[in-house]
C-alpha positions as CSV (number, residue, x, y, z in Angstrom):
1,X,0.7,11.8,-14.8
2,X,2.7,8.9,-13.2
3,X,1.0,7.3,-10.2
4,X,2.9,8.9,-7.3
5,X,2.4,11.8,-9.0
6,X,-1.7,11.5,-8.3
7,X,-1.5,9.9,-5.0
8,X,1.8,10.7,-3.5
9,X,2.8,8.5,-0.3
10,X,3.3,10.8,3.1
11,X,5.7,10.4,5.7
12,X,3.3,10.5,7.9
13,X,1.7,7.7,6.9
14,X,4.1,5.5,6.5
15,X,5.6,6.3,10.5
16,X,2.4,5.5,11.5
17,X,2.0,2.3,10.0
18,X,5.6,1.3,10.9
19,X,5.1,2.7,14.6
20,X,1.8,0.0,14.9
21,X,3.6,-2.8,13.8
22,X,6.5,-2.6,15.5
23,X,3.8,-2.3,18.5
24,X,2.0,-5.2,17.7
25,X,5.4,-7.0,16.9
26,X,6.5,-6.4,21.0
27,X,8.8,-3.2,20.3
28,X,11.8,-5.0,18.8
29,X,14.8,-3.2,19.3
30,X,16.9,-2.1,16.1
31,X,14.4,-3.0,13.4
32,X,12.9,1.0,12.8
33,X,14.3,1.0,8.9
34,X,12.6,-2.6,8.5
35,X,9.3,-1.4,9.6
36,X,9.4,1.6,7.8
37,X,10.1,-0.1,4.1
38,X,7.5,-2.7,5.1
39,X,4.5,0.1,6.0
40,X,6.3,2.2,2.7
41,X,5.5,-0.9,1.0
42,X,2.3,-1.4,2.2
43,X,1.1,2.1,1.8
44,X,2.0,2.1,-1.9
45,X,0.0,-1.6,-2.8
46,X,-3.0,-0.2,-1.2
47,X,-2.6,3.2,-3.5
48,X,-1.7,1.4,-6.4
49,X,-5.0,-1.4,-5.9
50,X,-7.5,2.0,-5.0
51,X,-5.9,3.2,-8.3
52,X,-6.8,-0.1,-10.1
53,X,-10.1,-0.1,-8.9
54,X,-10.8,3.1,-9.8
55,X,-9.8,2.4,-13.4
56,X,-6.8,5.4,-13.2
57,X,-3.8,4.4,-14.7
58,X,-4.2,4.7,-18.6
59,X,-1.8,2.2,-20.8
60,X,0.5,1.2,-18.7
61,X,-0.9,1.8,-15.6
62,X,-2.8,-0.3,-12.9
63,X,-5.7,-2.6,-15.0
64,X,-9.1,-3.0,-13.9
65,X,-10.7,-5.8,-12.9
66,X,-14.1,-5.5,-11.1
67,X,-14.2,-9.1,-9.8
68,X,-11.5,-9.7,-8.3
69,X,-8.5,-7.7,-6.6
70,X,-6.0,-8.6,-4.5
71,X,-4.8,-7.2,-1.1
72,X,-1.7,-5.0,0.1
73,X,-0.7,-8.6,1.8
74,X,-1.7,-10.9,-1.1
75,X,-4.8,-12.4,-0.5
76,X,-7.6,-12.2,-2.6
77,X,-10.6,-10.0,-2.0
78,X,-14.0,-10.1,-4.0
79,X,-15.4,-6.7,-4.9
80,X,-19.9,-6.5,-4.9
């Protein structure tokens, strides 16, 4: 089973997180399919690090490393 396969990314989600950022970015006019590949983007790092974490992935899937994971934006974040 391929990773979108066991956590698909919703529509949903991904409007919602491109509606809040083009909120917080002052409503720019003209920029909806830029959002919405940024949050698509987004959404799918965050699955694919939950699904690293979690050790799910197999061979050639997400590896595991309990120490240290990075972020959906890139930055480093230490798990206990």
């Amino acid at each position: 089973m391929t990773e979108p396969e066991m956590m698909p990314v919703q529509r949903d989600e991904i409007a919602q997180i491109a509606y809040y950022s083009w909120l917080q970015d002052g409503r720019p006019p003209g920029r909806d399919l830029d959002y919405w590949l940024e949050a698509e983007q987004q959404l799918k790092a965050t699955k694919h690090l939950l699904l690293a974490e979690a050790g799910v992935g197999g061979k050639n899937g997400p590896s595991r490393n309990p120490g240290k994971a990075r972020t959906a934006r890139g930055g480093a974040r230490h798990c206990p």
